[in-house]
N, C-alpha and C positions, 0 to 999 in steps of 0.2 A: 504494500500500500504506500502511495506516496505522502509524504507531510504535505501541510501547509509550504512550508520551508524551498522544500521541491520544489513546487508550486508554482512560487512566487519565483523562483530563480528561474524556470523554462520560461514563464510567462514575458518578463525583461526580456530573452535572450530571442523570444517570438515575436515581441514590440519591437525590439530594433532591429532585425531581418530588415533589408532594405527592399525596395520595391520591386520587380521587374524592369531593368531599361533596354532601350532598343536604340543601335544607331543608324543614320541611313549617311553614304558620302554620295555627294554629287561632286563630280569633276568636270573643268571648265575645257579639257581637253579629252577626248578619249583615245586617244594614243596613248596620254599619259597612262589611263587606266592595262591598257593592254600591256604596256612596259612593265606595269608594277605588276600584274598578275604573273605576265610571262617569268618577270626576275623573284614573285617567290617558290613558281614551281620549278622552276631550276634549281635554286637553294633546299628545296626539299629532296627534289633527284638527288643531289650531291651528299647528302646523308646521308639516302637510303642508299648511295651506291658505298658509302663508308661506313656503312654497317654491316653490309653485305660482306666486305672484303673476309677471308677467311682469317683464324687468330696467324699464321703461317705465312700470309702473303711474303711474297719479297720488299723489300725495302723500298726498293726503287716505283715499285707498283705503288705502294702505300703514300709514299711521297709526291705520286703522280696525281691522287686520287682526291688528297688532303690537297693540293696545290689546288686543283678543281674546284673544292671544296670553299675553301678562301676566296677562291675570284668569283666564283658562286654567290659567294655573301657578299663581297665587296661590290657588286653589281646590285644585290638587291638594296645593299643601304643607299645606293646613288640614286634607285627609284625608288626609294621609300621618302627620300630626300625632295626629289622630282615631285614627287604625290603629295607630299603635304604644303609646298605650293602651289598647286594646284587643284585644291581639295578644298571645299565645305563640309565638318560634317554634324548634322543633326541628332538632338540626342532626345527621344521620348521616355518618359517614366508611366507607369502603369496609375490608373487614376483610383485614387478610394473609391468602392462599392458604392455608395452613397452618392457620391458625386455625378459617378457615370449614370446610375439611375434617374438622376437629376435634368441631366441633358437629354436623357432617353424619354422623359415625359415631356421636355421642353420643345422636341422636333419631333413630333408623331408621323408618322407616314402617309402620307397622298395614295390614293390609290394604284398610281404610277408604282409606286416603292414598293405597294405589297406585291404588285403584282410581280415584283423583281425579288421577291422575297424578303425584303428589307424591312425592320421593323421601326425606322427611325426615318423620319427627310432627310434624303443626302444631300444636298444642296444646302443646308444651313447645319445639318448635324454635323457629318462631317470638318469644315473649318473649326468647330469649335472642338471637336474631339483634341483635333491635331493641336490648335492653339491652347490647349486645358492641359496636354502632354507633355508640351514643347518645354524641356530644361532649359531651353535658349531665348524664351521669354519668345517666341512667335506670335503677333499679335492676330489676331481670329483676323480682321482682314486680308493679312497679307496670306493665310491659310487660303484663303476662298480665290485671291488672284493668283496663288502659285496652283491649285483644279483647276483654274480655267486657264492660266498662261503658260503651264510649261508644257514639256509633250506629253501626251499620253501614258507613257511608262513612266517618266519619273512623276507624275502626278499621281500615278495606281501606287509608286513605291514611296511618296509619301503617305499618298492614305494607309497602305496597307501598314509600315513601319508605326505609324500611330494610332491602329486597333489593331494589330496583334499584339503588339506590347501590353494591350489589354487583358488579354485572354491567354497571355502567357503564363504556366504552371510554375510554381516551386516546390511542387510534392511530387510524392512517388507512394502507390499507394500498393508497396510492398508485401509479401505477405511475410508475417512471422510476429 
């Protein structure tokens, strides 16, 4: 049986769990992106190929492999370098229970919406989700002009990065 005592110490240690966050990078280049993707799977190859190496390898092989290795990395820090000048990135946090409820009775759905399956207005629900989530102080207008102005994908990869963050799990509902 647990104490009070117990209790009280899981209960603090459940309070400060921090929330869900989610981040999303928009790049003002996509080359850049392609560079940094390409130089960290490179840098991954070059582990896995120096993990692989046998414990017996010859010297010269190991030294060849490690050398890889190194330009490997030293390639990815120059795009990693690259990328975050070239980089915005957005950070959401999962909203209180309560809150998000708030907004859910605040934008009810049009018939349009149900019939999309949506239980909330997306045209006023959504900016406000994303502006209620946004760690970066996004202000609900500038939410509704980035759905209507940027493109299609990165407008879906706003909305979505700020309602999954929602509905994002920190359990596991293990057995035992």
């Amino acid at each position: 049986m647990t104490s009070t005592s117990d209790w009280a110490a899981k209960q603090k240690r459940l309070d400060g769990m921090p929330k869900p966050t989610a981040t999303l990078t928009l790049y003002d280049d996509p080359a850049v992106r392609d560079r940094y993707q390409a130089a960290v799977k490179a840098a991954d190859h070059a582990e896995e190929a120096l993990a692989a190496l046998p414990k017996d390898v010859h010297p010269s092989a190991l030294a060849l492999v490690q050398a890889q290795g190194y330009q490997a990395h030293a390639e990815l820090q120059a795009a990693t370098d690259e990328r975050d000048l070239h980089t915005e990135t957005l950070t959401f946090q999962a909203l209180e229970r309560e809150q998000l409820a708030e907004l859910l009775l605040k934008h009810p759905p049009t018939e349009e919406d149900e019939e999309a399956g949506r239980d909330y207005h997306f045209d006023t629900f959504a900016p406000e989700v994303i502006s209620a989530a946004s760690m970066d102080g996004m202000p609900v207008e500038y939410a509704a002009k980035a759905l209507k102005k940027w493109s299609l994908g990165d407008a879906d990869d706003l909305w979505n990065v700020a309602w999954s963050v929602q509905r994002r799990k920190r359990t596991d509902l293990g057995k035992g």
